[in-house]
N, C-alpha and C positions, 0 to 999 in steps of 0.2 A: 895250305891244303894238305889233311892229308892223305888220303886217297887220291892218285894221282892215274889211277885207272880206270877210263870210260868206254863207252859203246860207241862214241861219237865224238872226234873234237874237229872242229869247225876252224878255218885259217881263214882269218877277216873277219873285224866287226865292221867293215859297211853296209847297207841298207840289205844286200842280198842274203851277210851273214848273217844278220839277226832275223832276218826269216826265216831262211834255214836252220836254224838254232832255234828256234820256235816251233817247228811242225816238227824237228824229231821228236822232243820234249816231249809234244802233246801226243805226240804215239808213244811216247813210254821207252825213250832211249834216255839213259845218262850220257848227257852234253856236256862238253867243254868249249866254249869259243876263245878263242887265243887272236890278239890283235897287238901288233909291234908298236905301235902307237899309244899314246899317254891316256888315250878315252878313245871310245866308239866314234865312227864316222870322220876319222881321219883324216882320211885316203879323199877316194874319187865322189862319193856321196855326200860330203858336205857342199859339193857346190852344182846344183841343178837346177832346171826350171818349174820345178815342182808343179809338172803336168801329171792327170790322172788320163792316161790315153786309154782311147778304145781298142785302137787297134787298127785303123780305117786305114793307114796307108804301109803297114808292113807288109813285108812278101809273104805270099798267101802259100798257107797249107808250112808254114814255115814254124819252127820250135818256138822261135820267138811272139809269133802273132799267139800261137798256143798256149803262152806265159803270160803273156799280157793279156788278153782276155777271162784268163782264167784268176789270174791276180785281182783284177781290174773288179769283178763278181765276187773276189771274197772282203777284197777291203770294204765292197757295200756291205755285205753281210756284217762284219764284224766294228764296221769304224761309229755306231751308234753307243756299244757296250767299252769298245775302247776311249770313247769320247775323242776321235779322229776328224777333224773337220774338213767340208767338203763346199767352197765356193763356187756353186754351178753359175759358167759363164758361156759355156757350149766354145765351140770354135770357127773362127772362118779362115780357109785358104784362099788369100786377095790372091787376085792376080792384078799386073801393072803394065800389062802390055800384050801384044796379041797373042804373040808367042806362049802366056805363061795361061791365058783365056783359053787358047785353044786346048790345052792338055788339061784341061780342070774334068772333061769329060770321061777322058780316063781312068782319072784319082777318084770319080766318085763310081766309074765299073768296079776298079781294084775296092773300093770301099765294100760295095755291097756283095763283090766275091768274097770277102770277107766275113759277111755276115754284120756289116753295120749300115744298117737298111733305113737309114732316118735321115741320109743326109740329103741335101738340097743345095740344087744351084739359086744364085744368089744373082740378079744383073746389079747392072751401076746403082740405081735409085734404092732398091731394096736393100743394099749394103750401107750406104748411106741414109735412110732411115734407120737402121739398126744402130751404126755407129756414124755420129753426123760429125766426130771432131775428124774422122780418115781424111784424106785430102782425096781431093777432087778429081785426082787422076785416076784412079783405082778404077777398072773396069769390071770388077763384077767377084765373085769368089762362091764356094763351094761352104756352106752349113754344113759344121757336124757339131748336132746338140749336147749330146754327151760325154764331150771333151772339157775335164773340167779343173779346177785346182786344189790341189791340199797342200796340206804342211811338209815341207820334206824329212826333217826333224824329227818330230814327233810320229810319223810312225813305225819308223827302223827303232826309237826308244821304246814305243809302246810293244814290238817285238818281241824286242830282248828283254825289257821286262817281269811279261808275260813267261816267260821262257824261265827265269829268274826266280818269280814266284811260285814257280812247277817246279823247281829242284833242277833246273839246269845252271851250271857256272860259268863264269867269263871272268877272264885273265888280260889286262893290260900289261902295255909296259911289257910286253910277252912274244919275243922274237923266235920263231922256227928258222933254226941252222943248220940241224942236219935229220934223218930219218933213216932207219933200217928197218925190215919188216922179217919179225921173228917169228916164226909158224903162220898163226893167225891174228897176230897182231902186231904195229906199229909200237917200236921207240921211237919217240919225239924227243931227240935235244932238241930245249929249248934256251933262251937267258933267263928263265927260270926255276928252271931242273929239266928233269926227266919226264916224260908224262907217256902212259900205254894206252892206246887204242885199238878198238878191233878195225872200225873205219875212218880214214880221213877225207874231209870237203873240203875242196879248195875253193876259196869263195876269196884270193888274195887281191883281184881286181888289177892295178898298175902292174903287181909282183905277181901274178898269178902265173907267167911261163915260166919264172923261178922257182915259184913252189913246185911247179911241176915236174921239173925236171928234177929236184932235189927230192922228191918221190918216186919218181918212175923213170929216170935216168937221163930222158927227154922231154924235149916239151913238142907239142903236136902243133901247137901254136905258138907267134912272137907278140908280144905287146907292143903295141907302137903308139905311146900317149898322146893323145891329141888333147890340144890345151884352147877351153872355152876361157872368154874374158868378158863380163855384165858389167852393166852398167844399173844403179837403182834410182830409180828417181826417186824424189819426194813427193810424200802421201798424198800431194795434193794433186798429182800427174793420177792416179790413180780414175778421179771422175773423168778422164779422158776416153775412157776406153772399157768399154762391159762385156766387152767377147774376148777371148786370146787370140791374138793376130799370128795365122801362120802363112810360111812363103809358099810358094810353090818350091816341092825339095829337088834336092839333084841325087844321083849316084850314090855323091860322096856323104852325104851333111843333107839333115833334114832342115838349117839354113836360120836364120836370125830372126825370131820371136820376140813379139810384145806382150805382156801379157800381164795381167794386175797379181798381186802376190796375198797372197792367205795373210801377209801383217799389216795393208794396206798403202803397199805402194807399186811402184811400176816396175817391171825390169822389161831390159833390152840384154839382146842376147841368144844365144852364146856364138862366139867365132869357133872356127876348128882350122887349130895350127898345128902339124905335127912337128916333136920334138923328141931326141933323143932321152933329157931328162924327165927323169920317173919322178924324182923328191921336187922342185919347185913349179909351180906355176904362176908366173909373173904377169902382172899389168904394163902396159906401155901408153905411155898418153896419146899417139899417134891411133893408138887402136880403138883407145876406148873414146876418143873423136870420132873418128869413123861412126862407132856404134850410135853415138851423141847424134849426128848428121844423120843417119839413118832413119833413128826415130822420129829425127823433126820431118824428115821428107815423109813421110808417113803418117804422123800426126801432127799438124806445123805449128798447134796450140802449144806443145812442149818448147818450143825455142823458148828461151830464158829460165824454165823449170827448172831448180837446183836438184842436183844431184846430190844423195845423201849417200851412196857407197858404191863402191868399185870392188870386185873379186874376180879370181880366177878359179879355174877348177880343171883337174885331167880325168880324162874318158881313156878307159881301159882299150881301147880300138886295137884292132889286131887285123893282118893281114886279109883277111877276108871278114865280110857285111857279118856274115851271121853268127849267131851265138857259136862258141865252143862246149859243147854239153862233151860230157867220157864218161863213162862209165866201167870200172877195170874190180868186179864183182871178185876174183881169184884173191886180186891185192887187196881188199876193201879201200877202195879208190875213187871217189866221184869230183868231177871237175865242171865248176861254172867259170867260164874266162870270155872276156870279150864281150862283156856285158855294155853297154855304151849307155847311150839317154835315155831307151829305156825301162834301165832297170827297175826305179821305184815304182811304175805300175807293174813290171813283168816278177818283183820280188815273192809274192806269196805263191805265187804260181811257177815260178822257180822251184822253190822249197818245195811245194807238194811234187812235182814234177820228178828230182832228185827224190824225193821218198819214193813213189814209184818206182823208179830203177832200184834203187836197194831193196827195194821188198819183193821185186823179180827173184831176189837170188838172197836171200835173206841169212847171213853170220848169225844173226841171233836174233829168233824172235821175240816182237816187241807186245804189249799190248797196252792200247791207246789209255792215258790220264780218265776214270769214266766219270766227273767232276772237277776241270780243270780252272783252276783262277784265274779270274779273268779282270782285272780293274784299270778305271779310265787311267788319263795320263792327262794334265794339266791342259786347257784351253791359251794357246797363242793367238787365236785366230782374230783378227780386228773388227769381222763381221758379227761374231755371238760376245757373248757375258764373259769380259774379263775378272782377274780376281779384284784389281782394285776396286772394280763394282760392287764385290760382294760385304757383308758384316765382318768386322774385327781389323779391319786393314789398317794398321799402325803405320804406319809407314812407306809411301814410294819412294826407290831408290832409284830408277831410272824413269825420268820425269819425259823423254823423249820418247820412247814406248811403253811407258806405265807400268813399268815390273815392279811388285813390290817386295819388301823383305819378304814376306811369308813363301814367295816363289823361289825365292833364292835359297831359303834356308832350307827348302821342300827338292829343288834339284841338289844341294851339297848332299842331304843326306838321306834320299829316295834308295828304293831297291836297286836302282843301278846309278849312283851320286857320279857328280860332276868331277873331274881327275882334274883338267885343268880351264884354261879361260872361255876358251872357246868352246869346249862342252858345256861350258854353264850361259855362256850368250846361246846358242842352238836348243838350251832346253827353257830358259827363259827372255832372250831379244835384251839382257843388258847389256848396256854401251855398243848398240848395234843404230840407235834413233840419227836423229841429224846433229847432235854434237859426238859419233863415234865415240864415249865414254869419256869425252873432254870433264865434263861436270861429274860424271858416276864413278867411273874408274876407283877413283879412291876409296871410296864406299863400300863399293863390289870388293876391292883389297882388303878393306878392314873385314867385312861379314865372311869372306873364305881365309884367314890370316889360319884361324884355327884348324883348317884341314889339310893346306895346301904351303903353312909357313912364311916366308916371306916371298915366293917365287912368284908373285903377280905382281909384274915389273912393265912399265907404261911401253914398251916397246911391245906388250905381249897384246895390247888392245886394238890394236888396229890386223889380228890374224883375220 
């Protein structure tokens, strides 16, 4: 690079940074996103439930319900042109015993103080008509239509992209170490050089009261990662279940989710364990038993359903529920931390939200892209027109979710290509089917050898 001076550089590319890093752009800032990681979605956004929520049970009048609805209304506006797919299954909150029956009434007040006015109770027979494999205990639960599923992937990619195609840039592999703020702009050491900005966004998620501090001397907030652990069943658990099964939540954890997946299969999920370490989030066969039992007591048609993958994922959690939004207009200074499960609906509305605050008090006026590029991002989703479907397909390389070369050679070398393995299973599902890349792996090695050299080594298939 060699202009290593912007209006904006952005710290994280997870799901929130690359919205963020999309609404400056298209207001007409030079962006920089910077992510310590070998590809985008490293961190805590590669492992979610990829729910599109309304909003219906967050605390009212709250930053966060404010992000999430507002997000929630732009991904419809935009996910047609971006080619973003949307599995409408609506939602229900079972309840399983009296206890959980009687508070369903006040989750569907808090709903509609909220402004989500469509939902409906639901007794025993009417939920069992809707969903006839739930088991039989289930007393009754709360409808909400408009709770639905996307891809988690593909739209923090179709993001950054976007962003990409405007003239904004992202840097992997790109660790922020230290910071000084000279007049009216930020030195960034970084392990990639030097880089000047007028404003920084801290969008670092797990690292985000690191970054903060290492900007502003302190952090206002602690991270305390809580580590979710899924379970996926195979595709064929999927005809089980047509609505996303929610608990009734607590305090702490909005609590262990059923729900069919935009590639055609089931997860169960997520647990919340806190832990001191930020870098790993492990599986335990004890745990993901539990999950295992869970779902069967739930749906009892799943006992014997094989399970095609196990993951973990950490949620940026911090001492208190709600977002940590800053805003430090003097320093050019804006902080998203504490972002938790819902961030991929509350991301675009994040990002506008942070534009707001800096255009309060504005270092330098911007004016918006008045023609900005806009193009789709590859079809994963199991319900519409894959590419193997389409003319010219020479070749499937992963015969377990039907990627073909053209998708792989189309993520190594797109406007934001594939860094390493796991970037390239997240923008195309190879060696992600029921033989976890047993059969493709090789394959997928040989058609990345020329980007990525020999560093696709069988240890790396199972991230």
């Amino acid at each position: 690079m060699k202009n290593m001076n912007f209006d904006v550089v952005v710290v994280g590319a997870g799901v929130v940074g690359c919205a963020v890093a999309r609404r400056f752009v298209l207001e007409g800032a030079r962006v920089l996103l910077i992510e310590k990681g070998s590809d985008i979605l490293s961190g805590a956004s590669k492992a979610n439930s990829a729910i599109l929520h309304t909003g219906f049970d967050a605390p009212p009048d709250s930053t966060e319900l404010s992000c999430m609805q507002r997000g929630y209304r732009e991904y419809l506006e935009i996910s047609g042109r971006l080619n973003l797919p949307i599995l409408k299954t609506g939602a229900v909150v079972a309840a399983w015993n009296e206890d959980e029956l009687a508070r369903l009434p006040g989750i569907m007040a808090q709903a509609r103080q909220n402004g989500v006015n469509d939902v409906q109770m639901l007794d025993r027979a009417q939920l069992l008509e809707r969903e006839p494999h739930l088991s039989s205990q289930v007393l009754g639960g709360l409808l909400v239509p408009e709770e639905h599923v996307i891809d988690p992937w593909s739209a923090p990619l179709a993001y950054l992209r976007q962003a990409v195609e405007n003239g904004g840039e992202v840097m992997c592999n790109t660790e922020l170490r230290s910071a000084v703020r000279e007049g009216s702009e930020w030195v960034l050491t970084t392990s990639a050089g030097d880089i000047r900005a007028a404003t920084v966004i801290n969008c670092a998620g797990v690292w985000g009261d690191r970054v903060e501090s290492m900007l502003q001397g302190t952090s206002r907030f602690t991270i305390k990662p809580r580590k979710g652990q899924f379970v996926v069943f195979d595709k064929v658990a999927s005809g089980l279940l047509n609505t996303i099964l929610l608990p009734v939540p607590n305090e702490r954890t909005k609590g262990v989710v059923l729900v069919r997946t935009i590639f055609g299969n089931l997860l169960v999920g997520p647990t919340a364990e806190e832990q001191d370490d930020r870098l790993h989030a492990t599986v335990e066969k004890p745990v993901l038993e539990q999950l295992i039992a869970k779902a069967v007591s739930l749906i009892p048609a799943l006992s014997g359903v094989p399970v095609t993958a196990v993951y973990a994922g950490l949620r940026p959690a911090t001492e208190r529920k709600e977002y940590r939004i800053y805003h430090d207009a003097e320093r050019g200074y804006l902080a998203a931390g504490g972002i938790r499960s819902t961030g991929l609906t509350a991301a675009l509305g994040l990002a506008a939200h942070l534009f707001d605050l800096y255009s309060s008090h504005p270092e330098r006026p911007l004016t918006p892209l008045p023609h900005p590029v806009m193009n789709p991002v590859p079809n994963l989703a199991e319900h519409l027109p894959r590419d193997w479907q389409t003319p010219g397909c020479s070749e499937v390389v992963c015969h377990c979710e039907r990627v073909t070369r053209r998708e792989i050679d189309a993520a190594l070398n797109g406007p934001v290509p594939a860094r390493d393995l796991g970037g390239l299973k997240r923008r195309t599902r190879a060696c992600m089917g029921r033989c976890q890349g047993f059969y493709c792996s090789s394959r997928v090695a040989e058609l990345s050898r020329e980007k990525w050299g020999d560093s696709l080594v069988a240890g790396d298939v199972n991230e």
